[in-house]
N, C-alpha and C positions, 0 to 999 in steps of 0.2 A: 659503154663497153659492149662489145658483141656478146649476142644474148649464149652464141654457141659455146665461145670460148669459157663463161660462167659454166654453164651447164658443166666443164670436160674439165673444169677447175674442180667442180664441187663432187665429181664420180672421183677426182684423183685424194680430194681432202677425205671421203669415204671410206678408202681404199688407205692412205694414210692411219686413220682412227683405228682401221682392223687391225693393220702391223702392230701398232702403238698397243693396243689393246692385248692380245697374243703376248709380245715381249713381258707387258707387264703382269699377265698372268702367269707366266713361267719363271718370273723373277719374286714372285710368291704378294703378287696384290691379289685384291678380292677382286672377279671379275665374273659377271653372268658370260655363261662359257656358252648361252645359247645361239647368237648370234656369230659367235665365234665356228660353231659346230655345222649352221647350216647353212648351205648358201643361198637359201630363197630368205631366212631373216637379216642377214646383216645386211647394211644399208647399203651398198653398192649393189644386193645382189638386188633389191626391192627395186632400186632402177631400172636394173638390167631386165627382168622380168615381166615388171610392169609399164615399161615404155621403151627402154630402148631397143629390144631385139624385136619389137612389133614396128617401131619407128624408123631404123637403122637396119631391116633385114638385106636391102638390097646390097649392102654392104659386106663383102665375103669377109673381111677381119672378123665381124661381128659373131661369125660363131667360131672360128677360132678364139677371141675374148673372152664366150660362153667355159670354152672347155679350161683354158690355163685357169679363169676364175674355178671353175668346178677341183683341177691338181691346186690350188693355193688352200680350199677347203680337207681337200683329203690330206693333205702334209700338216694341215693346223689339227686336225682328228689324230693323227699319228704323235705330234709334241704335248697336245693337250694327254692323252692317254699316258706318254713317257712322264709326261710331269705328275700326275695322279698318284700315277702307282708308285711314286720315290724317285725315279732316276730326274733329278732336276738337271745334272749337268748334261746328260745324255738329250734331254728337251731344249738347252738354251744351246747345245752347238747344234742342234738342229736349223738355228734361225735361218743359220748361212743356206741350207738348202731352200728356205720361205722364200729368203731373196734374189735369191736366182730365176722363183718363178714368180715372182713381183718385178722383175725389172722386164722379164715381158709381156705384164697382163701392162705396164704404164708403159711399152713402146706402143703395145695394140692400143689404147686409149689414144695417145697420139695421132698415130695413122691415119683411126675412121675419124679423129679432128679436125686432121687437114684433107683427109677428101672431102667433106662434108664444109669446109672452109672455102675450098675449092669448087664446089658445085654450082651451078647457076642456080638447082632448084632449093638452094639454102630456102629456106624461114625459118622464121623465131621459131626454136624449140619451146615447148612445157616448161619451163622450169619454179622447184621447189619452191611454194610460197617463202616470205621473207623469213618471219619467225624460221620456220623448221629452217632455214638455211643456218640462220643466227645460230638456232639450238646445236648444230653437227660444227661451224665450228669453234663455237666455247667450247663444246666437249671434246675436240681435238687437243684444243689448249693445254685443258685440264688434265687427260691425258698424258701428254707431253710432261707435264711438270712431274705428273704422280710418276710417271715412269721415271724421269730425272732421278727424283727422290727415290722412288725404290733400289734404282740402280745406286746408287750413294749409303743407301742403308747396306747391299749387301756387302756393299764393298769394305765396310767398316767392320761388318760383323763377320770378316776373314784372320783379322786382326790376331794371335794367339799367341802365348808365351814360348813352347819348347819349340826349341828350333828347329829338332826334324821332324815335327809335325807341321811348325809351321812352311816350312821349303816343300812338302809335299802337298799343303794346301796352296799355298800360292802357286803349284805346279797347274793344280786342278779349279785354280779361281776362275770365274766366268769374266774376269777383267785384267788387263794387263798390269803386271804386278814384274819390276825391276829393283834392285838394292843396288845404290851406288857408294864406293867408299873413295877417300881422299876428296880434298876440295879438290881434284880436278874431274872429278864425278865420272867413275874408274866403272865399270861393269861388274857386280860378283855376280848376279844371276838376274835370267830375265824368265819370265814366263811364256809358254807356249802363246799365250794370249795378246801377251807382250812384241814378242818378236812378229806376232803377225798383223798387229799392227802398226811397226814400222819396216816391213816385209824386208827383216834381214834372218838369215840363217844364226844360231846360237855361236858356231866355232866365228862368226863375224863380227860377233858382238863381246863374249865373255871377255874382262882382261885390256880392254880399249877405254878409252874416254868417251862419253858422251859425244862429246864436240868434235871428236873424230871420226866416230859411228853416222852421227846425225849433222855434220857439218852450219847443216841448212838451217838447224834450231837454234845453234849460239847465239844468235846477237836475241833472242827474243824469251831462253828460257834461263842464258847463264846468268843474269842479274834476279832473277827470282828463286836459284837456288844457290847462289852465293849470301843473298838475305838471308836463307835459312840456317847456311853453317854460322855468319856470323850473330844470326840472335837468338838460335840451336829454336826455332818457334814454326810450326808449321804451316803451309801453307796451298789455299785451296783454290785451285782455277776452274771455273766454271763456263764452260763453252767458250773456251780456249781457242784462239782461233792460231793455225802453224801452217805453213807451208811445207809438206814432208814430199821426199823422192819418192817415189813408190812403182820399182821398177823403173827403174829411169825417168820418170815422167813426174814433172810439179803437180801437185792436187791439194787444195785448198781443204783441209779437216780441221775436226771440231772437238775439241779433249775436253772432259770432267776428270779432274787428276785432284792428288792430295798429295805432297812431298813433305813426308816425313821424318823427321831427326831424328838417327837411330845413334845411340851413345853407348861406349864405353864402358867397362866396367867400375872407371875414377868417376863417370857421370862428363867426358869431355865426349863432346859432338866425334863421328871416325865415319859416319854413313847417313846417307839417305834413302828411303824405300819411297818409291814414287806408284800409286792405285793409280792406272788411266783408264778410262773410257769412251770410245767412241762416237759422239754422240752428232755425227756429221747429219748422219740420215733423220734425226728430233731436232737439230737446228734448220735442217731441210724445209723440216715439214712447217716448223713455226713459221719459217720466211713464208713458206706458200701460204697459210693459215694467216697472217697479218696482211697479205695481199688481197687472200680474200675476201676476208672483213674488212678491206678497206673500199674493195669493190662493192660490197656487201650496203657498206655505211655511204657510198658514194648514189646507190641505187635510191635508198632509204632517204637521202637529202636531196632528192630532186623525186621525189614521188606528189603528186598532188594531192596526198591523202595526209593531213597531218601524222606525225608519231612522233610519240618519244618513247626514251627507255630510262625507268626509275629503279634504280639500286640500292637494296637494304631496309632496313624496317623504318629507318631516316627519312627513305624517298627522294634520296639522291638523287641531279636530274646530270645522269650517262651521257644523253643525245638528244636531241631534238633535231629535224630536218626543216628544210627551209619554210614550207608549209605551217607549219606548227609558229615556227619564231615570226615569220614576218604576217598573216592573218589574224592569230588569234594571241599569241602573248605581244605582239608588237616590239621584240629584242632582241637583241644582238646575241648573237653564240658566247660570245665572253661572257654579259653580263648574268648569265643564266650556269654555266656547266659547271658541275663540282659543289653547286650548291642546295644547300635543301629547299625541298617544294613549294614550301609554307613560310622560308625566309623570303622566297621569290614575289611569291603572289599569297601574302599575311590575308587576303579578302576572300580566301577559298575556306580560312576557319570558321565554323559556321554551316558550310555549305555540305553535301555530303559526299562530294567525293575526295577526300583525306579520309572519312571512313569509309569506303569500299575500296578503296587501294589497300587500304589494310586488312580488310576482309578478304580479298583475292592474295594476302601477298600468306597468312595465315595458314588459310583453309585450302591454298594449290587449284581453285576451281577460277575457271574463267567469269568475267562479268560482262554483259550488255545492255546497253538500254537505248531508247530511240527516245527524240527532242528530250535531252534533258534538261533544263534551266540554269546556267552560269553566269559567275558574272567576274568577268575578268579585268582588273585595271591595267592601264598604260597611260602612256604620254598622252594618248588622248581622251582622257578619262577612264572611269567606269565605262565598261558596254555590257551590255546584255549577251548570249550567243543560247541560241536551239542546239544543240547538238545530239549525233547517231555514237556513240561509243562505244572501244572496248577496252579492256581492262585483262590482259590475259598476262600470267605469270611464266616465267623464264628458270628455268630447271639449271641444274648442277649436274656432272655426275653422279652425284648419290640419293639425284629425285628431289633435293631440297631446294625449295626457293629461293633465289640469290637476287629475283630480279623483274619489273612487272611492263610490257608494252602496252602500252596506250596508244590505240588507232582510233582519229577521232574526226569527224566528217560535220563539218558545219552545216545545219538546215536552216540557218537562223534566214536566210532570206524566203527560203518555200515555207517553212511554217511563218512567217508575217503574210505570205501571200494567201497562204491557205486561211488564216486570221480575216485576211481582208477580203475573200473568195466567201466568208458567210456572211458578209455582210450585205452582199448582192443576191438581189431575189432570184433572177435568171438562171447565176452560177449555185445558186440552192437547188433551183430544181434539176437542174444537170447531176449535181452530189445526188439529189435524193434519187436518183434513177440508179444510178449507182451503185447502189448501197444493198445488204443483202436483207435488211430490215425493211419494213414499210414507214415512207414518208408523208407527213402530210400535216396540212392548216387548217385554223377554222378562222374564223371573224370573228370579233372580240364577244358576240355571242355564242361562238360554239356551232356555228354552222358551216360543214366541210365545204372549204373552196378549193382546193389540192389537196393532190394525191397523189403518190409516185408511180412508178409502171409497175411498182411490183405486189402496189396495194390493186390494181385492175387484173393484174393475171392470177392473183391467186383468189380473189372474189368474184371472177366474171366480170364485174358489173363495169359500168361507163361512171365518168362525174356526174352525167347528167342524171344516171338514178341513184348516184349517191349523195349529190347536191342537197346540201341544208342538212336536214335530221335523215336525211335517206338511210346515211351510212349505219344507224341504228337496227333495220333487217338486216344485218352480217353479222350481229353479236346476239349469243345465244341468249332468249330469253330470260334464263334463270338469273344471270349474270347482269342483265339489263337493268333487270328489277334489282338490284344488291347495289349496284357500281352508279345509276343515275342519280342518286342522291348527293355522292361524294363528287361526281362531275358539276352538277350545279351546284354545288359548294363555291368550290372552286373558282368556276366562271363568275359567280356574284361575286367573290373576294378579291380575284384576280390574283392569285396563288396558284404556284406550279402544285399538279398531283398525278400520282401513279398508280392503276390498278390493275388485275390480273382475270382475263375474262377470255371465252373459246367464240371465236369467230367461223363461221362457215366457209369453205370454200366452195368454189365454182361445181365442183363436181356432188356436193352437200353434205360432206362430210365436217367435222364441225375439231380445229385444235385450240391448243391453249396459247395464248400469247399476254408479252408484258408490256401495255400503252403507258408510257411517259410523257406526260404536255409540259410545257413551260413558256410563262405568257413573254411576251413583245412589247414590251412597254414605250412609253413616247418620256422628254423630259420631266412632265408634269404629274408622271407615273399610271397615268393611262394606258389599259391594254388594246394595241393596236393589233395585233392577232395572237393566235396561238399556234406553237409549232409544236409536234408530237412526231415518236416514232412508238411503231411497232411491233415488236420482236417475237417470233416465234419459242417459247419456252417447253413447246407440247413435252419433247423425252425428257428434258429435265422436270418438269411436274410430274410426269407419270412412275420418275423413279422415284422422289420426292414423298410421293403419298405411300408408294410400299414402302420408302422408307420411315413414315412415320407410321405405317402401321406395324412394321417390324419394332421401332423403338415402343410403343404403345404395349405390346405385346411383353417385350422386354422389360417395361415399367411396371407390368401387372405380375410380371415374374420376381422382380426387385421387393416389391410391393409386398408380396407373401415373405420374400425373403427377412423386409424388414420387420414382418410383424411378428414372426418366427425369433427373433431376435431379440424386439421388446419382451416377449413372453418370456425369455430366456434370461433377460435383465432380472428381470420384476422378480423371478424364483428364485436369482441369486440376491438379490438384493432383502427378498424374506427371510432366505438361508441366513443372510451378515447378519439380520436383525436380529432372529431367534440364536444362532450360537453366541453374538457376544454376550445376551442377555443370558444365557446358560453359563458362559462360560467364566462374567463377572459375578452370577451372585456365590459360588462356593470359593471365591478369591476376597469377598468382603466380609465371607464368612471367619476366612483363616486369618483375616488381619482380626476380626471382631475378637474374637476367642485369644488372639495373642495378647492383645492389649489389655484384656481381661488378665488375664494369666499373668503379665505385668502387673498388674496395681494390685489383683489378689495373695500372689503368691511370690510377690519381689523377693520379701526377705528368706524363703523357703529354695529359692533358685539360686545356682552358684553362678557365677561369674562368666563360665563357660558357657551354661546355658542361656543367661541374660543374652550372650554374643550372638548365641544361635535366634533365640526369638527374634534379636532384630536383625538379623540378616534375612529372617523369613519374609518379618511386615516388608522389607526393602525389595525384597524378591515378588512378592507379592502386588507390592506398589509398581514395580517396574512390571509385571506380568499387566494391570491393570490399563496402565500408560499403553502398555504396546497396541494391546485389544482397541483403545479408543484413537488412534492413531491409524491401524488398519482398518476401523469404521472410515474415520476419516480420509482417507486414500480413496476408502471404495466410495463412497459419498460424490466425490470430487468426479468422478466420470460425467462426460456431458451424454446423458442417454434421450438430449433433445425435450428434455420435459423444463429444464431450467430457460428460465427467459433471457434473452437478453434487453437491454434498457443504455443509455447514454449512462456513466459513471462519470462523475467528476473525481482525476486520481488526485486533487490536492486535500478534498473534503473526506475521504477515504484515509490519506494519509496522515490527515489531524486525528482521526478516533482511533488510527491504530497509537499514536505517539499518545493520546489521553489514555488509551488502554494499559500501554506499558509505562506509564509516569513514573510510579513506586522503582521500577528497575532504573529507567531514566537518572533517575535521583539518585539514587544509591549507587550509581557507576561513576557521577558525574559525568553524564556523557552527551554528547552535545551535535545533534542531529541538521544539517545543512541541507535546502534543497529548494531546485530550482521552481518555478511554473509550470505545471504540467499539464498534457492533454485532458479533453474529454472525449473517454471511449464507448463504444456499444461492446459493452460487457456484462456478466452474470456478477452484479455486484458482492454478494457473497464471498464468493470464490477473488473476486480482486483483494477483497479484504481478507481472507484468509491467506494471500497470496504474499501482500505488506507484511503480514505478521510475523508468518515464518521468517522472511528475510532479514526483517529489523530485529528481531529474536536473536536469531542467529549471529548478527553481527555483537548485539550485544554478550550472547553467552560466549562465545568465543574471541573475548576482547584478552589482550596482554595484562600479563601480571602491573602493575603499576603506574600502567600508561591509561589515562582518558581515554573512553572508545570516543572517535571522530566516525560520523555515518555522512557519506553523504550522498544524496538523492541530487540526479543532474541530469538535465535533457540535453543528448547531446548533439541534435542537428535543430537548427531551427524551421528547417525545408525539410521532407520527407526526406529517409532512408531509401534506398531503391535496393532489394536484395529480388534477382532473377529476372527484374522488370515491375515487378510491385511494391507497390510504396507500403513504407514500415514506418510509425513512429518508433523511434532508439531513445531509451535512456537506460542510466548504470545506478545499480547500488553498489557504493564501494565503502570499506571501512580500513581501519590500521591494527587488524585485529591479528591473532596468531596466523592467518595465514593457511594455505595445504601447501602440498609438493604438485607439478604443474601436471605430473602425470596422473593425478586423480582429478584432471577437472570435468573426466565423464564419469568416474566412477559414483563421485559424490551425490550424482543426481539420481543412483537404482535405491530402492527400497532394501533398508536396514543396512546401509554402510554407512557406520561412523571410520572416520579417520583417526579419532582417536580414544583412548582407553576409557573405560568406563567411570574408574575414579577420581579421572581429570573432569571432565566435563559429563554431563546426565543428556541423555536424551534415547531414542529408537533409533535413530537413522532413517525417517521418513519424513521428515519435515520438506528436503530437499526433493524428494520425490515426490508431493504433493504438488511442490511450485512447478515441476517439470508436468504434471498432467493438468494443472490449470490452463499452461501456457499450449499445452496441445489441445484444449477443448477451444481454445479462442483461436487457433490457427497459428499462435506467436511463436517464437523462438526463444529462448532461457540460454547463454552460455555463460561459466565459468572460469575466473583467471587467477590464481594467486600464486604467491614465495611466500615458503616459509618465513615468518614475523616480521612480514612488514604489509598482510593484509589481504581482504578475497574482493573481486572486482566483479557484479553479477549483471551483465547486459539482459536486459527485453525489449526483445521485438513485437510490437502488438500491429498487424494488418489497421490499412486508414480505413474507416469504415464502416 
């Protein structure tokens, strides 16, 4: 296709999008009205602007085009503002004037097309990379339909019950709006909108039949509304294609209509109401807009550049051009389009581009990468491919990803060459000249025989004063004495090594660089020489050291912080000791003295009283319990003084189950559980951690039911939460059970769930478990229904 006519195709699909876009903002869609407003942002004018009136000046149309573009901006400034402020009808019969001056901003497009067609001094214009042509026009498309659709919503939402509200609204509908009565579809009234777009006057229509009115329509529209009177059911034509008189003269138009069954008071069929709309100029544009995508797709399948287009989070494969199908997937257009990616080529699972196609299709950001390694099957096997790739995503209108292009450039023959290019000594030294590092060999002893040109210009020096150990006066002493140890290491073992040492240059000034060797081995693993480069690192060391004397600095700032902190521990942790020791002996005092006052003075005490003392000692008891419970809590902080050590949780979990026997027995209750880890953990605290939870399940078992506990590892492979591996296992039991919205509540200090005379406890057992499992780095959630049992996950870090 001529590359001009593309070009004055994709200024007019542009120019198309704006119309399209306008309409549908006036017709009440959501539309950024910036592009609409200005005419250096919307896409025709970014043409105009930026190539064609510098490109296209010597052509006089061209600023005549400038100025009709410039009145299409001020007339859409003038509808957008009528639309804002309220008057929508006043904004949608404006259209008519938009296209008065649209129908000669697209003769002027034509014109400077065909002088410019015409010219000898034609060449290939600039034009739009593929994507953005792609992206203008999908979103022509999309467009087009939304506008369809809006125009069909308002048309519906005119619809109203009173009849002379309704006659003055369809007087003032933005869509042609007629009622026909009798089957021989009789005229009662047509709308302004109506009548002009079948350009008859009212006194020529009211009162007439259809088919005598519009002659031209009967054989095409009376069997779709003769269906309707007899199955009284209505019916919707969508880009309705009719050949109307219009002013004397046939024209090929394009109706969105609804004919409607309008009934009687008995409920029998007496009229039709027919909504139409013209949608001559959106079937316009779609013809043009499929022509150009088909030029578009015609370009794209004869480009030498592989591509495809993958649609949906599926990875449906859209397209593929010829490039793509016959190089690298070796198939046919059928057996590949409509299908998914991974149903195609099953040998890409594994690999990782199915995950970065998802990654770009996600996240909206483009991907690239150079020789990547694939490996594609076909008829003729597996092959290998290098590839240069991109991965860029395909927008919607409303900015969301619909869609991901894949341009992808086989290297697989220059990376094997470049493969095969080191393995020649000649073509090494030509690379290492090359190169912005310093290159260079020694002899399986370590004596330089090469050097690249960039190790001579920046040392002065020739091979021949650097020949053998020469090249050792270019590295700064300090560094000589430190680094020569690990060099003859090296060379005795014949092991690659790397060290980081300041080398002199020519003029004597002395930077840092980073030397890499790695030896040249023979079959029999013999080092036959050594190759080495060496990189200049000097400004990255030099930030390197401030920044480790900044972090130093910082550490020593940290450092007070933390010890400020321990001191801070250690006074509170005196404080817990001295108050609860305060605060338990006048509590053992009050139970002491009641239980005295019991056994001395039983019979002297009435009944009431008896209730009161022991409601005291209970009060008292429970005062005591709480005290050693908030010891407990506080205790439970890792303030780094507690060790950790390897924990075996099955040996853990035997002495808490011998711990709680007596309870065991006395429930009947019957404890399950799988193999578990060995952790580095603060064994204490694990075992404090068992307690609570089997406690727990125990004291909160069902009235007459067995408690069931059971203990279960539930991956046999590491958990991955965030990218770090977790051992998971669950305590679950069949015990009463919470409500699901307390399954964070249960884990703060002193929330019980339930009453105090049901069940005994503080409400800190649960919040112990939850700051164990943050001293160890782990996780603790919680899951239960009421009476049918609580399900208690931990995640403990591998490690």
């Amino acid at each position: 296709m001529n590359l001009t006519r593309l070009e004055f195709d994709q200024a007019r699909t542009r120019h198309l999008q704006f119309k399209t876009q306008l309409r549908s903002l006036v017709y009440g869609a959501a539309i950024d009205t910036a592009p609409l407003l200005s005419e250096h942002e919307c896409a025709l004018g970014v043409w105009m602007y930026e190539h064609a009136l510098q490109r296209y000046s010597h052509i006089e149309e061209m600023q005549q085009l400038e100025q009709v573009h410039t009145d299409i901006h001020i007339c859409a400034k003038k509808l957008i503002g009528l639309y804002e402020s309220g008057n929508e009808e006043a904004a949608r019969n404006g259209l008519t004037e938009m296209e008065a001056i649209a129908d000669k901003l697209v003769g002027l497009l034509s014109i400077i097309e065909q002088q410019l067609l015409s010219s000898e001094k034609n060449d290939a214009p600039v034009v739009e990379n593929i994507e953005q042509h792609l992206q203008e026009l999908l979103a022509l498309r999309q467009s087009v339909q939304n506008l369809d659709e809006q125009i069909r919503v308002e048309t519906t939402k005119k619809a109203i019950n009173n009849e002379s509200r309704f006659r003055e609204s369809v007087e003032q509908a933005p869509v042609g709006i007629a009622i026909f009565r009798g089957r021989n579809m009789v005229f009662e009234m047509a709308n302004a909108m109506y009548l002009e777009l079948i350009t008859r006057p009212v006194e020529a229509v009211v009162g007439r039949s259809l088919y005598d009115v519009l002659p031209e329509v009967k054989e095409s529209v009376k069997p779709l509304l003769d269906n309707v009177w007899d199955t009284v059911t209505p019916h919707y034509g969508n880009e309705f294609p009719v050949i109307l008189y219009r002013y004397g003269v046939p024209e090929m138009v394009y109706f969105n209509f609804v004919y409607q069954p309008l009934k009687n008071s008995t409920g029998e069929i007496d009229g039709v109401m027919v909504a139409a709309t013209d949608v001559t100029a959106a079937v316009a544009a779609k013809h043009s807009l499929m022509e150009s995508e088909n030029q578009f797709r015609n370009l794209v399948m004869q480009s030498p550049i592989a591509m495809a287009i993958f649609k949906g989070r599926e990875m449906m494969i859209d397209m593929a051009n010829n490039t793509m199908l016959q190089t690298m997937w070796r198939r046919t257009s059928a057996q590949v389009m409509g299908l998914n990616l991974l149903d195609v080529f099953p040998e890409l699972t594994g690999q990782k581009f199915p995950e970065l196609l998802q990654q770009v299709y996600n996240s909206g950001i483009a991907y690239q990468e150079k020789e990547a390694i694939a490996y594609v099957d076909g008829p003729d096997g597996m092959r290998r491919f290098y590839l240069d790739f991109e991965y860029k995503p395909l927008f919607d209108l409303e900015k969301n990803v619909y869609a991901i292009m894949a341009t992808v450039s086989d290297v697989t023959e220059r990376k094997e060459q470049e493969m095969a290019l080191r393995l020649s000594e000649e073509r090494f030294r030509v690379l290492g000249d090359t190169l912005s590092q310093m290159i260079w060999t020694t002899d399986p002893e370590g004596k330089l025989n090469y050097a690249s040109k960039k190790y001579f210009e920046f040392t002065g020096m020739t091979l021949e004063e650097l020949n053998g150990i020469g090249w050792f006066n270019v590295i700064h002493p300090e560094d000589l004495m430190k680094n020569l140890p690990i060099w003859q290491e090296a060379v005795s073992k014949g092991v690659e090594y790397q060290i980081e040492h300041r080398m002199r240059k020519a003029d004597g000034t002395y930077r840092w660089h980073l030397t890499r060797t790695v030896p040249q081995k023979d079959a029999e693993g013999n080092v036959n020489m050594w190759v080495g480069s060496t990189t200049d690192i000097h400004e990255g060391k030099m930030f390197i050291d401030k920044l480790e004397a900044e972090v130093q600095e910082r550490t020593k700032a940290l450092q007070r912080s933390n010890d400020e902190l321990r001191k801070s521990n250690e006074e509170l942790a005196q404080f817990a000791y001295v108050a609860s020791h305060d605060l338990q002996e006048p509590l053992r005092k009050i139970q002491t003295f009641a239980s005295r006052l019991l056994e001395t003075e039983f019979k002297n005490i009435t009944e009431k009283g008896k209730d009161y003392f022991s409601r005291m000692q209970a009060a008292a008891q429970r005062m005591r319990q709480l005290i050693e419970d908030l010891l407990s809590f506080s205790r439970t902080s890792n303030n780094g003084e507690q060790l950790f050590e390897y924990v075996d949780l099955n040996k853990v979990l035997m002495r808490v189950k011998e711990q709680l026997s007596d309870q065991i027995d006395k429930k009947e209750a019957v404890i399950e559980y799988d193999l578990l880890p060995v952790l580095s953990a603060i064994p204490f605290q694990i075992e404090q951690l068992f307690m609570n939870l089997l406690t727990n399940a125990l004291k909160f078992s069902r009235k007459g039911v067995k408690p069931l506990i059971r203990v279960k590892m539930e991956d046999n492979v590491y958990t991955l939460v965030g990218g770090v591996p977790y051992h998971k296992f669950t305590i679950a039991d069949n015990g009463i059970g919470f409500d699901p919205q307390f399954s964070e509540r249960i884990f703060q200090v002193f929330q019980c769930l339930h009453v105090r005379n049901q069940f005994e406890g503080t409400g800190i057992g649960l919040a112990i478990c939850k700051k164990i499992m943050d001293n160890h780095n782990g996780v603790i959630t919680a899951e239960g229904k009421p009476e049918e049992g609580a399900v208690f996950t931990l995640l403990f870090p591998v490690g």
